[in-house]
Backbone as a printed PyTorch tensor [residue, N CA C, xyz], in Angstrom:
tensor([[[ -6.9780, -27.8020,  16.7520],
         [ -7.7440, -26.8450,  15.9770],
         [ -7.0930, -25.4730,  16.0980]],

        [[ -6.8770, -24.6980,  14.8610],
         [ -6.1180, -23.7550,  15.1000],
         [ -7.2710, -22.5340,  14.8130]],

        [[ -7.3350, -21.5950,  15.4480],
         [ -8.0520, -20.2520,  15.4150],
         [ -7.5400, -19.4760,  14.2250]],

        [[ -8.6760, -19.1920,  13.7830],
         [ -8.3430, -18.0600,  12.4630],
         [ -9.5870, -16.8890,  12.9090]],

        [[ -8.8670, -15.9580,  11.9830],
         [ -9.8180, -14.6500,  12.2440],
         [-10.6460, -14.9310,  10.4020]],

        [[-11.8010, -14.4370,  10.2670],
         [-12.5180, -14.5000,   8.7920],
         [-11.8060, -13.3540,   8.0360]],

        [[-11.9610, -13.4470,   6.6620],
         [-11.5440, -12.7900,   5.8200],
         [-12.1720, -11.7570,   5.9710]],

        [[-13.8750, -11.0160,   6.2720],
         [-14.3570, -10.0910,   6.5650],
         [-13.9830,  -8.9860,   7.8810]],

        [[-13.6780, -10.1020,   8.6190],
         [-12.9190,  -9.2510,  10.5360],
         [-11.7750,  -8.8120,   9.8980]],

        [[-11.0900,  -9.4450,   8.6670],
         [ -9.6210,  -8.8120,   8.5670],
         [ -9.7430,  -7.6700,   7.9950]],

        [[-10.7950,  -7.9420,   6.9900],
         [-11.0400,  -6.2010,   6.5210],
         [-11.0570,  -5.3160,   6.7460]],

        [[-12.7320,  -5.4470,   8.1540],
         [-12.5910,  -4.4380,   9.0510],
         [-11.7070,  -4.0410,   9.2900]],

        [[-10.6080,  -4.9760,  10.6730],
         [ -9.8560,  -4.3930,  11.0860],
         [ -8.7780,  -3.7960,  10.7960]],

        [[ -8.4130,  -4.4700,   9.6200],
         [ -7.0650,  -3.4040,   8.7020],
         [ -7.6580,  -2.2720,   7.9640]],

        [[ -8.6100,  -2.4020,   7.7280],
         [ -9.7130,  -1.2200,   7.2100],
         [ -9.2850,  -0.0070,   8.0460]],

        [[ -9.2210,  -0.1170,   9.4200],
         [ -9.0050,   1.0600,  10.0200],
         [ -7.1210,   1.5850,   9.8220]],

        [[ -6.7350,   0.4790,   9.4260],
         [ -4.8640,   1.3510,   9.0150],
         [ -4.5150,   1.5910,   7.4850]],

        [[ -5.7260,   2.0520,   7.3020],
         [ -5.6180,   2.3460,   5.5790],
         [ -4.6760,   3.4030,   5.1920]],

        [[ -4.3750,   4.5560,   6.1750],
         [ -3.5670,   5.3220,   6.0110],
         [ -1.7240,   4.9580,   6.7560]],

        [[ -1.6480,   3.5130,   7.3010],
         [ -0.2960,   3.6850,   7.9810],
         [  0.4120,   2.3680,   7.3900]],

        [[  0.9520,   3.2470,   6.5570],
         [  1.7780,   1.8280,   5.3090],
         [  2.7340,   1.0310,   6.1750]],

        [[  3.8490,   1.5150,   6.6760],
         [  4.0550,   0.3060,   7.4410],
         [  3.6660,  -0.5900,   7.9690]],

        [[  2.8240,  -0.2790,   9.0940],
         [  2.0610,  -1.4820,   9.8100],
         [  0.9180,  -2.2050,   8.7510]],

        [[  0.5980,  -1.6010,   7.5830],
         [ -0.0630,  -2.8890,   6.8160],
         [  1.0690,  -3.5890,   6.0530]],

        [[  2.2900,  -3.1450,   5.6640],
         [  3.3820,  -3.7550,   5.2830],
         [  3.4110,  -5.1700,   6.2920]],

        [[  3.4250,  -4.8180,   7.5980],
         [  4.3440,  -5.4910,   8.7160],
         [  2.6080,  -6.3810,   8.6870]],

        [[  1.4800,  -6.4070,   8.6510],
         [  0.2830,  -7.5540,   8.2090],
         [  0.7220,  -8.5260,   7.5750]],

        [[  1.1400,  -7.2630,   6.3170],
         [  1.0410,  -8.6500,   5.0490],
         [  2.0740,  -9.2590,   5.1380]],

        [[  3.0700,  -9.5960,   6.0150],
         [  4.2030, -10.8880,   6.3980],
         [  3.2700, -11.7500,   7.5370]],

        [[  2.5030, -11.4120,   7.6850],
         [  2.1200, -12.3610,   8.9940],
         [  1.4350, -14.0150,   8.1180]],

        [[  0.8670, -13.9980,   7.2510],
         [  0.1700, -14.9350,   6.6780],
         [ -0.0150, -14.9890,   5.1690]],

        [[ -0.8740, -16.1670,   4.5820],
         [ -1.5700, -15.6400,   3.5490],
         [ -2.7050, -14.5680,   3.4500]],

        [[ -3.3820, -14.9210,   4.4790],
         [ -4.6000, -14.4120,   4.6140],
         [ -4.3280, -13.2240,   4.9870]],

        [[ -3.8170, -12.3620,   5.9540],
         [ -3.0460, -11.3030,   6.2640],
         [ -3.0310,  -9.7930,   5.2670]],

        [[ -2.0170, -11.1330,   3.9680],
         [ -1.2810, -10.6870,   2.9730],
         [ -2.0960, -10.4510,   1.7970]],

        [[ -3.1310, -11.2200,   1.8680],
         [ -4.1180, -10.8280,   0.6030],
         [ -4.8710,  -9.6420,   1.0220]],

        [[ -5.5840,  -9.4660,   2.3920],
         [ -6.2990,  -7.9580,   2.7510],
         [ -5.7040,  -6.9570,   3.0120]],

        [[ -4.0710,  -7.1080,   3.2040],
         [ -3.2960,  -6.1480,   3.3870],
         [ -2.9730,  -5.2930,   1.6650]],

        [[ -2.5100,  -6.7190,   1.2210],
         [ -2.7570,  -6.3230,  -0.0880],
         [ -3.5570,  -5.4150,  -0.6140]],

        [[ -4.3790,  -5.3290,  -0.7160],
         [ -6.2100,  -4.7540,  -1.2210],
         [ -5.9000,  -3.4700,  -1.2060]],

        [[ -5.7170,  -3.3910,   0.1470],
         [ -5.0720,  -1.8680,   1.0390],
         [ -4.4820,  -1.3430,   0.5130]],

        [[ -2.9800,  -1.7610,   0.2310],
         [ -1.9980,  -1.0080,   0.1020],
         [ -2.3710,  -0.4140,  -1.3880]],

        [[ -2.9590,  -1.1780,  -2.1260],
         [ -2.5850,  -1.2010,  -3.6270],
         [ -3.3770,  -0.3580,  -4.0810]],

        [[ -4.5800,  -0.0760,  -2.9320],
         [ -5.8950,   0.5480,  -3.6100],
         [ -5.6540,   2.0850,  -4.3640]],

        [[ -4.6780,   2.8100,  -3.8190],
         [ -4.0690,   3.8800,  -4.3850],
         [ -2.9370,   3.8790,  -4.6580]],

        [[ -2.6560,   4.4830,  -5.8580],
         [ -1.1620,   4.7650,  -6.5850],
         [ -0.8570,   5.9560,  -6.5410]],

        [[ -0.0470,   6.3670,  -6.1100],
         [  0.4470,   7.9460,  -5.8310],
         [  1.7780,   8.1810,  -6.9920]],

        [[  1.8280,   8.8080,  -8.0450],
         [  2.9360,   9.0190,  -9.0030],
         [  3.7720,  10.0940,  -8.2290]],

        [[  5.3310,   9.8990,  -7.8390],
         [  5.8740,  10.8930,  -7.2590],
         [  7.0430,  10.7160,  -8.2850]],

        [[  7.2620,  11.5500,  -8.5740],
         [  7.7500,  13.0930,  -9.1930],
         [  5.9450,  13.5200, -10.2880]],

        [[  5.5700,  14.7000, -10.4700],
         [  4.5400,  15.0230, -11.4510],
         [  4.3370,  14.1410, -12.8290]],

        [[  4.2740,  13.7400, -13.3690],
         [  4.5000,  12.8450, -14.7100],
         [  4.2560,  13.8350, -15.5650]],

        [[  5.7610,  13.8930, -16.2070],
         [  6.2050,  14.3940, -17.6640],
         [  5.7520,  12.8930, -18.8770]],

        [[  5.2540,  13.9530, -19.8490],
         [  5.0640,  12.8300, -21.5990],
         [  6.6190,  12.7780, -22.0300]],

        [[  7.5630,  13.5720, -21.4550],
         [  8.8320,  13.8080, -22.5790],
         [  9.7050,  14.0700, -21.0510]],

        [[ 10.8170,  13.3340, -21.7790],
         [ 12.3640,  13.5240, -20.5680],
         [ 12.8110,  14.5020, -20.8140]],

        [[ 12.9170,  15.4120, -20.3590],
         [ 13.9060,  16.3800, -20.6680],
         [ 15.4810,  16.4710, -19.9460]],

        [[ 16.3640,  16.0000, -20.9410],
         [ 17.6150,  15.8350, -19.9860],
         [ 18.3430,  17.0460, -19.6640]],

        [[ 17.7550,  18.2030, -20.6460],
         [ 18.5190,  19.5660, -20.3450],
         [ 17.6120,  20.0470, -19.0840]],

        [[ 16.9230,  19.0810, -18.6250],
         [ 16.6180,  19.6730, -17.3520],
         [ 17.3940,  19.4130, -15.8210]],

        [[ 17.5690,  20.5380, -14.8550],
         [ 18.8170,  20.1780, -13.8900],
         [ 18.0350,  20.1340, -12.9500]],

        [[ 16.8110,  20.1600, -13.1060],
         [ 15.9410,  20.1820, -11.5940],
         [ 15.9730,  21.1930, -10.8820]],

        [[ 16.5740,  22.2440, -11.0470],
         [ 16.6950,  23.5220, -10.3890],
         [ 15.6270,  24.6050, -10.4100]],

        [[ 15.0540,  24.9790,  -9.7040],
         [ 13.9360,  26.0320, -10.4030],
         [ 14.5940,  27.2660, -10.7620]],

        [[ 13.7830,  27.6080, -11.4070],
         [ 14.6760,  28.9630, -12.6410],
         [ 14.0690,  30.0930, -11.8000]]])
């Protein structure tokens, strides 16, 4: 008989590393089960990095003026 933790204890407890992306990275390799609540986590926010432009501007050099 092999020991499992419930899908709810995993919550909790990854619940508390909601802010430390690696170590829920380094969860979600441990299992399926792991990998689906780690999942949840990671995904729950999307952070857009650079500001989001509607239009490319290629005459732009990135330099501030």
């Amino acid at each position: 008989m092999s020991a499992t933790l419930s899908y709810d204890l995993l919550v909790r407890i990854l619940d508390h590393l909601h802010d430390h992306y690696p170590t829920l990275y380094s969860c979600s390799l441990v299992n399926w089960e792991f990998n689906r609540v780690a999942s949840k986590i990671l995904y729950s926010r999307a952070v857009l990095s650079p500001p989001f432009q509607r239009v490319l501007d290629l005459r732009d050099t990135g330099i501030p003026v």
